[in-house]
Structure formats: C-alpha cells, structure tokens
KOLDOZA-845233 format. One record per residue (C-alpha): x, y, z. Coordinates in pm, whole numbers, plus 50000, padded with zeros to 5 digits. Example, Ala and Ser with C-alpha at 12.3 -4.5 7.8 and 13.67 -1.06 7.14 Angstrom:
// KOLDOZA-845233
512304955050780/513674989450714/
This chain:
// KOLDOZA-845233
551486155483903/551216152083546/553776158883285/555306191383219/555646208182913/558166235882762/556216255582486/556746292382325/554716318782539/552286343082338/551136370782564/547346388282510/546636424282624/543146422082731/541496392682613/541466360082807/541036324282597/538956292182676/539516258382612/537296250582288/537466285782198/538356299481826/539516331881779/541806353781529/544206371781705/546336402981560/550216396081633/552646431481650/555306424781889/558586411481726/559366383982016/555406371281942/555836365581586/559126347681655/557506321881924/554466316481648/557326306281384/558956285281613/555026269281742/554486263581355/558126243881323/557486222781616/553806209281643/551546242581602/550736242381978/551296275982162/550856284882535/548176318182587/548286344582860/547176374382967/548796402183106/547606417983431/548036456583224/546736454482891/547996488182842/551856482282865/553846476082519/556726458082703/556476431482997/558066414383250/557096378183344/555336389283654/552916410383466/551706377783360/548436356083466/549646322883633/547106304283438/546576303383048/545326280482789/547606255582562/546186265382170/546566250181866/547196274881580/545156267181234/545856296881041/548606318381022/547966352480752/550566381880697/549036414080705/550276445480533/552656461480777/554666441381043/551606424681161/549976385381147/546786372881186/547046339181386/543716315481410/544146297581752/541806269781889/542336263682288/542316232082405/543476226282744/544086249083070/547796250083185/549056263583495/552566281383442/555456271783667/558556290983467/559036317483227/562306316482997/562936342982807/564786329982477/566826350282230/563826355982033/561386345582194/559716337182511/559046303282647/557306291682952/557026256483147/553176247283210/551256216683364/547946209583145/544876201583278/541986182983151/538106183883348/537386154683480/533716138783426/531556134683727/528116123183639/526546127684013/523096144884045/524646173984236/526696182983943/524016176883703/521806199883883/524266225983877/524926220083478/521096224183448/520826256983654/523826270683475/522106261483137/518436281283246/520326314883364/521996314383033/518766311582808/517646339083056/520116359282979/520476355382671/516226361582656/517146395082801/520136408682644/519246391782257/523336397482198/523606363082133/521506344981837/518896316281916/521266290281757/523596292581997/521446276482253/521256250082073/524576243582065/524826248282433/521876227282504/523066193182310/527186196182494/527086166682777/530816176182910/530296203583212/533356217283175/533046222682812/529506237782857/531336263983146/533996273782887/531676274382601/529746303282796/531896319582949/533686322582614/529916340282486/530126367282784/530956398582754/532966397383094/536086420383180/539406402283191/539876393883576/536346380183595/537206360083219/540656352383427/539076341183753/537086314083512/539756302683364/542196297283695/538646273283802/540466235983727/537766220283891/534486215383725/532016220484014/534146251584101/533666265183769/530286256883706/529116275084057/531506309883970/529896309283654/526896303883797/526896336983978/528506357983701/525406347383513/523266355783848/525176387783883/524386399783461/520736389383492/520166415883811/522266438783607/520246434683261/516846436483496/517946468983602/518406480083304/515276472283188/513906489283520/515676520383482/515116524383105/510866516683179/511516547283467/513006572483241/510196560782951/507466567883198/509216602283362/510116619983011/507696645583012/506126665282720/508716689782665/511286661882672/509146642782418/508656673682188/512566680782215/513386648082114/510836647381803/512086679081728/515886672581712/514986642381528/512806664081253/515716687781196/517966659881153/515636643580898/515056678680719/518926688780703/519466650980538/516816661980303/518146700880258/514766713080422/515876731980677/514786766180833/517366767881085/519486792180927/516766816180819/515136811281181/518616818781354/519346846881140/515436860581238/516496855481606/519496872881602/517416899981439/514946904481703/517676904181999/519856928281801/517096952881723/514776981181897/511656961781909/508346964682133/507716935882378/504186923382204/506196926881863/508626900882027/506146880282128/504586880381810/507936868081601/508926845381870/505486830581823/505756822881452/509356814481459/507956788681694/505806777281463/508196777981170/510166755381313/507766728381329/506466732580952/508376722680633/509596741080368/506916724680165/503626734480434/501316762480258/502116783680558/505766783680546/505476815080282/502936835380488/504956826480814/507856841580614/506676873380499/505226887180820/508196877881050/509876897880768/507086923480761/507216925281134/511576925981139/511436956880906/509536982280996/510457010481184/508897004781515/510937030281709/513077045081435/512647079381356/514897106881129/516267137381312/514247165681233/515897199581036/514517229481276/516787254381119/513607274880983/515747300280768/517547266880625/514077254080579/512857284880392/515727284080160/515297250680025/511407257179952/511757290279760/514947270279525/512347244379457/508787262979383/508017295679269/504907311179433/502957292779678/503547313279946/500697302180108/501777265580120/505517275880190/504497297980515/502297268980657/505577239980675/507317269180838/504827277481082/504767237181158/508757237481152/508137264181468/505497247481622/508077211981620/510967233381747/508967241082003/506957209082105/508707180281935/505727152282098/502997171581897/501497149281634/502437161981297/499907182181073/497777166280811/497927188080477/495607186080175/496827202679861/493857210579608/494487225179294/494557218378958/497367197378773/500757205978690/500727231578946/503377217979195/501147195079447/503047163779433/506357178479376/506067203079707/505687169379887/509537164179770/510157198079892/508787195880224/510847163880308/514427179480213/513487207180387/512527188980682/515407165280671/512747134080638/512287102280441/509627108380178/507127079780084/504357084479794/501017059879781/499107071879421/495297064779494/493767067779155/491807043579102/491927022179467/488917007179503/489876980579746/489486986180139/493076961580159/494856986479965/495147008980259/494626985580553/496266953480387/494806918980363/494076889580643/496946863280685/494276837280590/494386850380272/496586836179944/499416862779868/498206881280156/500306915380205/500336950080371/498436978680297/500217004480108/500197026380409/502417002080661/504316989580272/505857021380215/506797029280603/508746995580565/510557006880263/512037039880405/512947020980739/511417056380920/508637058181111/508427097981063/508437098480704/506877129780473/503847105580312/502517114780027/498807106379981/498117116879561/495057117079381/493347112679726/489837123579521/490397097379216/489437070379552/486107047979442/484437021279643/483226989979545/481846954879686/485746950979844/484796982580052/485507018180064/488877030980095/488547063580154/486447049680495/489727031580592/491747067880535/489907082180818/491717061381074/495117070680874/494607107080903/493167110681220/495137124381512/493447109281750/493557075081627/496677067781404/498317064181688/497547030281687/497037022781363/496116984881272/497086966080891/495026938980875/498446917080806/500376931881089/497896926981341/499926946581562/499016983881637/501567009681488/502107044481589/501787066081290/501387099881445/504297109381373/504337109680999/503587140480820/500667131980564/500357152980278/497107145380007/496777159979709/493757165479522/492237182279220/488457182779299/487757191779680/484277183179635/485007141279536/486867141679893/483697128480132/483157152780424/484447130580672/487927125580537/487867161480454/486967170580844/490297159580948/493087176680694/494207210380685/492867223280301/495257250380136/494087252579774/496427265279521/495547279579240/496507288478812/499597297778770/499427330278546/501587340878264/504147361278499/504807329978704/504777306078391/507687324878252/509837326878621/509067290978637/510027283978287/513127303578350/514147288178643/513437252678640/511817240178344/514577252878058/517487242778273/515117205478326/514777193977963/517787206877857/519717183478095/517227153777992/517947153577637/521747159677674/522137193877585/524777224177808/524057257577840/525967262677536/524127239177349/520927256977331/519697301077364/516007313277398/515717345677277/514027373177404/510467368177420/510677329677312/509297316577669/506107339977657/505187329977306/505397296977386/503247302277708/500497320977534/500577304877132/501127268477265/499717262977620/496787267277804/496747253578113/496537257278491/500147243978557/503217243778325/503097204978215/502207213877894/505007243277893/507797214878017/506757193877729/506797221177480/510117233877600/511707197077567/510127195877240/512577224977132/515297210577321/514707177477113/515247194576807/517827214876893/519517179376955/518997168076667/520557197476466/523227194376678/523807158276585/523257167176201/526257188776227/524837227976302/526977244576491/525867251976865/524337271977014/521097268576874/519597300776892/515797302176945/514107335176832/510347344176784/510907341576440/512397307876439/510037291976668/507687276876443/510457257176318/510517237776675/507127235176751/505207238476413/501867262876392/500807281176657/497757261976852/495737291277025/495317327076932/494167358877095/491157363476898/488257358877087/488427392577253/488247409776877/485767395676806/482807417176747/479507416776941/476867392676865/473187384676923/472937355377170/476517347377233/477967355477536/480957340177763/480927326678061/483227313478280/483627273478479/485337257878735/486867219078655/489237197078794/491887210378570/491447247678646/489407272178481/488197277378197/485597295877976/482297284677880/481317300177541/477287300877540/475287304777211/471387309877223/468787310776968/465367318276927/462997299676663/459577296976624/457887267576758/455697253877078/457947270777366/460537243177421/463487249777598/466277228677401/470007223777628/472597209977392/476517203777462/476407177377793/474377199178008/474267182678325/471217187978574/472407212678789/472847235978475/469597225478343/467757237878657/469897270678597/468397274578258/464837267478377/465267293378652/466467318578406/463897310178177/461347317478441/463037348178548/463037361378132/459407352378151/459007375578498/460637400178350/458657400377972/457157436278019/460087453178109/462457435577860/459087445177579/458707406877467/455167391977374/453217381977651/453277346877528/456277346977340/457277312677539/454307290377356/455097306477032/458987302677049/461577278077102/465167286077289/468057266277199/471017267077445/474197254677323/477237251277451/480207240477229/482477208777331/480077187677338/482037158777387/482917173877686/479987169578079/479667205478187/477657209078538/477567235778796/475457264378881/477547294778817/476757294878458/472707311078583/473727345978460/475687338478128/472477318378041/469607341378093/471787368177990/472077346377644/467677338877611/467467380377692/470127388477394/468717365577164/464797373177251/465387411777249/468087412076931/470587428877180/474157422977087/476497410977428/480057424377423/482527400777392/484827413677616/483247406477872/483307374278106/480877367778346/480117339478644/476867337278900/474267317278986/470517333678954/467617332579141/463667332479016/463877366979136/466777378078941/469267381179217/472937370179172/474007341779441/477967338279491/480037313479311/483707293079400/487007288579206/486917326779143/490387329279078/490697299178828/488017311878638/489037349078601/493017335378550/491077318178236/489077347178123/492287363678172/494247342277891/491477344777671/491817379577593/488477391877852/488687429977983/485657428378185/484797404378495/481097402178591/481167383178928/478717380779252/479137408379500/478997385979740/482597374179604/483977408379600/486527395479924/487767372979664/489287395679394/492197397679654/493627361079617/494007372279204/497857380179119/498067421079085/499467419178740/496147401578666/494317427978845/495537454578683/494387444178327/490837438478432/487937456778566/485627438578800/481977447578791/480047431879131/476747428479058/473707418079295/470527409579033/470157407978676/469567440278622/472977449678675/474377423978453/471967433578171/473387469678203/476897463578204/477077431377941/474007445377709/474517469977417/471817494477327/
C-alpha cells in the first residue's frame, strides 16, 4: 500500500478532472478559497472531487466521489466579486480514505496512484483500437480540431492516451467519474473503449435520422422554411409586408365580403408575401387588394320612402320642373312598394344652366343616398369607364367602380354629366362601354377591367345629363328614361332669382341681408337688359357682380344697406347689353326671322336675302351647313314652281342671283326648320314685299310647298318670346306642342299653324 497523503479538499459541482488535464476553474465557496490559500502556502498541490449533486450549495462528505485527482495549481487570479480563477493541472488519481473538515477548510486523506506500463500485444491492441474509434469519432462529430489527433497519435503511455480522451469527451459526470475510478490501465482502456463504441452508434444515428427528416420534408415544409427565412432576411433589411398583409387579413375576416372576392385577396396576399417591396408588382398587388377591400360589395344606404318628405326637399331646391320632380316620386312609390326592383335610369336633356346637374343633388337628399358625379366631356378612352388591365403601368379603375369606392355605397345617386360631349377614338368608344353600365339587364354584373370581379350595380340610380339628345347614339339612348327640360322664361328667372340665386352670391361674397336691397323691379331688368339665356348662369353671375360691388362700397366706408334701384343699376353692372328693339323695327324687303334649335336653347335666326342681277346663282353665306343648304335649294325650286302665281319672269333664275345671309357668321348653323323663313326671304326680296317683323316663324318645306313639323318648339318660341316677337308661325303638325309653353308665354303670343306656303306667305307678307 503506498504512502498516504493529507492534502486540502476542493470540491467540483459537475465537472470531473483527469490526470494530465488543464483547466481554469471558478472558485465561490468561502471554505474553497481557504484550502487554495493554504495549497499555495504548502507545495501548490490540491486534492479534486466531485460531488454526486452538482446542484447543492452546501455538502456533506458523503456527497462526495470516493475517487478524485491530486492537481497542481499554476495560476491563481482574483476576480471582481468574491470569486478566483484557479489554473489546475492533474497529475495523479487518488483514492480518498478520510475527510476532515478543518476550521476553514476541508482536508481529506488520499492514496495516489500512478498507471503502470505494460507493453504486451494485448494491451497494445487495445491502445490501437481505442486510438481508430477516436479518429472515427472525431471524423463524425468535427467538435474536435485535426491537431488534436496528432497529439493523441504520438503519446506511447496507455493510460495517458485514456485520460487524454476521455478528458476531449463530452461525457456526463458519472460516465467522466466511472473513468476516472478505472486504476488499472487495461480496465480503462476497454470502458473507454465502449463509451467511444457507444458515441459512434449515437453520432450514426444522428446522421440517420437527420438524412430521414431531409428526405421526408415535403414541399410545403420546404416552402415554410424558405419563407420564414425570407421574412427574417426582409425585417433585418426593413422590407417587410407583414404588417400591411396582416392588417389586409384582418380586413377581409372583419368585413361583408363575397366568397370569390375572398378568394381573390387571399390569392394576391399570397403572392405578396413572396415578392419584395422592391418587385414591379408589389404596387399593382397593392392597389387592387385595396381596390378590392373598399368597395361596397354588400353595403347599401337605407332608402327615404317618406314621399311627402321627399316632395318637400325637391320643391326647396328647384323651381319648376315638375315634370322631373313627379317622375323621382313616382320611383320613390314604385321602391316603397318593391324594394328588389332595379332602380330607373334617367336622362336629363336640356340646355345649360337650367338645373340638370344640380337636380342630381336633389334627388340624392331626397332619397337619403350617397351621390357620386363622373363628368364625361371629353372621354375618349374605353378605360375611362371600364378601367384598365392589371398588366398595365399605373393601371386603375374605371371611373364608374372609382367613384362607388369613394362613397363606400353600393346604391349611390350617380351622376353621369355631359353624357353627349363622349367621343371615340383608336382607345375605343366609351359610350359602347356605357351600354353595359346602364343596362338593367346586365349591370348586374358589371365587370372593370382592373377588378376582374363582377359587381352588382343595379342598384344605383344613374342619372345622365345631356344638352344635345341627338349626339347620344341610339343604342345608349334605347335604355334611359329621356325627360327633356326646357328655357326657363322670365317669370321663373325672377322666382329663381328670388329664391336662390340673391340669397347664393350674397353669402359667397360675405354680405347679410342687411348688407345689400334690390329694389323693385331690379331682378327683371337685370333678366331682360343683361341676360339671355336658357338657364340663369348668366343671371347668378350678374347678380354676384352687384353683390361684389356692393362689397366693395361697403369696405370703402358707405353705409349699408346698399340699396339697388333701376336707376342705380348701371352703376353695378355698366351699360345695358341687349335691348327690346328688334320687334320696332319696321318692315323690310328680304329680312325676315326665323327661329333655331342649339345645344344651348333657342334662339333666333335673323335671315337677310337679296336679289342682284347676274347668271342665277344661289349664294348661302353665314356657316350654312348642308342640311340648310338643301333647305334653300328646295325653296328655291319651290319659288321657281310657284313664278306665275307670285308674277316673277319666267326666267328670272338665269338672269338673277339670290344671296342668303345669315348674320354670326362665326357661328355653324344646320338644321332643317329654317325651309320656310328662307323661301319666305327669296319671295320678299324677288316680289319687293316687305315681311313684318313681328313675326317669328319655324318649318321645314317641301318641293311642293307644304310645311313638315319641326322639334325644340318650346326653346325656340321661349326665344322669339325674349326678343320682342308677337306672332309664331309654326307647323300644324306641332299644334299638340303649344301646350308644353308656360301660359304667361302663351298669353302674349298668337300662334298661326300653317300647312304649305301659302299660308305663311299670307300671314308673314304685307301687301
């Protein structure tokens, strides 16, 4: 039995060390520090243990291993804190027979042990196999680095080369423990043996399993994987569309959506997800999940059915337009009584200024709607109604689903304006992509070209306005309701001025009641010495004109009100710009006045003719266009018909030339009606009959003389009305029409039907 040996006792929680072995170990405990002091005063060495719990602050001896390792310390370095950092070398095994415990420290009574050499083939056999399952292993794990082979490789001793590798294992403590309790060599060499064994089969499974799992992760495991790893990269490079996708999700769940429309966003969100920030179709992704998030697909307003409510509201907004007014009431009583009908499709022609656009207002506070307005003056492109393709750059809705979006309804009052200013072009025809808009039958499933989703717009209530029925092609016109309104005369000019217009422009330039009085009479001067017009535009803009200046006295220091008289009025608005005159005016030879239908109402169409002598030409001045040019010619031909009767020379028409003018000639005229007025003008000026000038006349003629109806009766009479005219010559056929003329205008007029020339020559002819 060899020597023993009393030296201080350092216990380890959960490490275990090896003769050879260097190692820096943390010292805490108080009664450790005081046996490395009292190592370091003697001759450095230090006995090394384990304890059985590495969990447990304080011990007793029997929590101890039996077996430990005598050390040498090399290094001893205080640490901030209570702690040291001791640098121990092993260098012999020592089997514990006693523990003391010491006033300061513990001490324990070992037995060393060194190996023994035994250079017999078994054992060198064993140190070789030992050797080969290491470089295995250490082939497999690559924990360890290719040096340390060759340190292992060159050591002789056995028992150094066991300790030496056991000390590279990572090997829990009662295996590490059951290594170090092997005093004899062989022993050691053949546990160590099969711990190496025992971590190859465990690193080859490994291998095994992690080659299985490889092989089994399927696509969707591959593409979850790539993907986690792409947002990970993106949110390290702030290029992530989580947040906006989340938020789009949360959306969709929340909201009222169709099941395709679901499909759809879940589709691109998809896709989204996969793209970044920086892809070209990130943008375009964007805008139609957006597009498709926001509109109304099954959100309507609550309809007002409360038709005396209704009635109320139209009659404080517009004066007049009864017509209009009783057709959204008779719809109002139709919905009240069959709320899944599809709603109607009005077209309101007439000229400007008359109230189209602002009656659209009307109708959806009296209905209790959203209101929407599209202008279409001047659309030329098919995408403007029906949007663009996806594929496209800057791609976007049609105006159509655009303004539905805006208003968040999908029963909105929708103004269609201007509906005849539409052109097409190379991009298409517009007004061809309306007719699925405005058809019942098919807007039901209305398709944008960006949506790509059908949407139901039945249920909007389309109203188009219009100022020339006859630009609207037959087609589009098929499928609206037409209510044509018409002049406003001077009686309902002066209720509307009243009403709405003073109270208007006096609130837009700042002025009160107080501010500002018309006098009596002021409104219908201005309406007859400084408008003429269909609508009351040009009255609004008069009447702020005196509100402006009354303003600016104000601000100059004249006391209010400002009174506005007749006498006065000049002073606001400067000369007067029409007169009354052309009704005094006396008869003439070859001047007579006819009357013309345009896109801003009616108006009168002053003809002058005059004979001269020359080779029978028939000369049209004043931007005749050809359908008044074949009038002429026909009345011509009709003069010539009639030479005998009317006494003219036989072949007055190769001796004589007729010159047609009509003044404003900067201005196309075109249309038919103006047959009578012409001929009526080449029979004046051949015979040297004078043609009252009170008189107004419209008609188209015939070769035979007879007197074809005309349309836009009351616009043109209305005109002929302001101008001063007492006598209406007019188609009999149009007789039905005199009705849809105001009364007070009827009373001031006479109306002559006539059926042929004859009867115009009476009645417009002096003797």
């Amino acid at each position: 039995m060899a020597e023993l040996r009393t030296l201080p006792l350092l216990p380890l929680r959960g490490m275990v060390v090896f003769p050879y072995m260097m190692i820096h170990l943390d010292v805490a405990r108080a009664r450790s520090m005081a046996a490395i002091e009292e190592a370091m005063v003697e001759n450095r060495e230090i006995i090394l243990t384990a304890q059985t719990d590495a969990e447990q602050e304080e011990f007793a001896f029997k929590d101890l291993y039996p077996v430990g390792a005598v050390a040498e310390i090399r290094q001893v370095i205080k640490l901030p804190g209570d702690t040291v950092r001791v640098l121990v070398e092993g260098k012999r095994r020592a089997v514990i027979h006693e523990f003391h415990a010491e006033e300061n420290y513990d001490t324990a009574t070992v037995e060393e042990f060194s190996d023994k050499i035994d250079t017999s083939m078994n054992m060198e056999a064993l140190n070789r196999a030992v050797v080969h399952q290491f470089e295995e292993w250490v082939r497999l794990s690559k924990k360890i680095p290719p040096e340390t082979l060759v340190s292992v490789a060159i050591i002789d001793d056995a028992g150094r080369l066991a300790d030496l590798i056991a000390s590279h294992l990572n090997l829990k403590v009662e295996t590490r423990q059951e290594l170090l309790a092997a005093i004899d060599v062989k022993e050691r060499l053949e546990k160590l043996y099969a711990v190496l064994t025992r971590e190859m089969e465990i690193l080859q499974m490994e291998h095994k399993i992690g080659k299985q799992v490889r092989k089994q992760m399927d696509k969707i495991q591959k593409d979850y994987y790539l993907r986690e790893q792409i947002k990970a990269i993106r949110q390290e490079l702030g290029d992530s569309n989580k947040g906006e996708i989340d938020e789009a999700r949360k959306k969709l769940n929340e909201g009222n959506y169709p099941d395709e429309v679901k499909k759809a966003v879940e589709k691109e969100l998809n896709r989204l997800e996969s793209l970044s920030n920086m892809h070209a179709e990130t943008g375009v992704i964007r805008n139609y999940v957006d597009c498709l998030l926001e509109l109304p697909w099954n959100e309507e307003s609550e309809d007002t059915v409360d038709i005396a409510a209704a009635k109320k509201i139209l009659d404080e907004d517009h004066y007049g337009l009864t017509k209009v007014k009783d057709r959204i009431l008779d719809y109002l009583a139709v919905h009240k009584l069959a709320k899944d009908k599809s709603a109607p499709i009005l077209c309101l022609v007439g000229p400007p200024g008359v109230g189209k656009t602002s009656l659209a207002t009307s109708v959806a506070r009296a209905t209790g709607r959203e209101f929407v307005r599209a202008s279409l003056g001047g659309v030329r492109d098919e995408a403007e109604i029906r949007g663009h393709r996806r594929t496209y750059v800057g791609a976007m809705p049609g105006r159509i689903i655009e303004g539905i979006r805006k208003v968040g309804k999908k029963n909105p009052v929708f103004l269609l304006d201007e509906v005849d200013k539409l052109s097409g072009d190379y991009h298409g025809d517009p007004s061809a992509a309306l007719l699925e808009v405005l058809d019942p039958a098919q807007n039901s499933t209305f398709s944008d070209h960006f949506v790509d989703l059908p949407f139901d717009l039945s249920k909007v209530f389309w109203i188009v306005t219009a100022n020339n029925l006859g630009n609207i092609p037959r087609p589009l016109r098929d499928r609206m309701e037409i209510i044509q309104l018409s002049s406003y005369t001077e009686v309902e000019k002066l209720e509307i001025a009243k009403r709405y217009l003073v109270a208007r422009q006096r609130t837009q330039n700042g002025l009160k009641a107080k501010d500002i009085s018309f006098g009596a009479g002021v409104l219908q001067k201005i309406i007859s010495d400084y408008t003429r017009e269909s609508g009351v535009r040009e009255l609004e803009r008069e009447i702020g004109s005196v509100c402006r200046k009354a303003a600016r006295k104000i601000v100059e220091g004249e006391e209010a009100p400002i009174k506005v008289t007749k006498k006065n009025l000049t002073d606001f608005l400067g000369k007067v710009k029409f007169q009354d005159t052309k009704a005094n005016k006396k008869p003439q030879v070859g001047v007579v006045t006819g009357m013309a239908w345009t896109e801003v109402g009616g108006t009168i169409l002053p003809t002058e003719v005059t004979v001269l002598k020359g080779k029978g030409k028939l000369i049209l001045t004043g931007q005749i266009g050809d359908v008044m040019q074949e009038s002429a010619q026909a009345g011509l031909t009709y003069v010539r018909s009639r030479s005998d009767k009317l006494k003219l020379a036989d072949d007055f028409y190769e001796k004589e030339d007729i010159h047609i003018h009509l003044p404003e000639g900067a201005i196309p005229k075109d249309g038919p009606s103006a047959g009578i007025t012409m001929a009526t003008g080449m029979i004046s000026a051949l015979t040297g009959r004078k043609v009252r000038s009170d008189v107004a006349m419209t008609g188209e003629i015939t070769l035979r003389g007879n007197v074809l109806p005309i349309g836009g009766l009351k616009e043109k009479v209305l005109a002929a009305y302001r101008e001063g005219m007492k006598t209406i010559v007019l188609p009999k056929d149009n007789e039905k029409d005199i009705e849809d003329i105001p009364e007070t205008v009827r009373e001031k007029l006479e109306f002559r039907p006539v059926e042929s020339m004859d009867e115009v020559l009476k009645i417009a002819l002096l003797k």
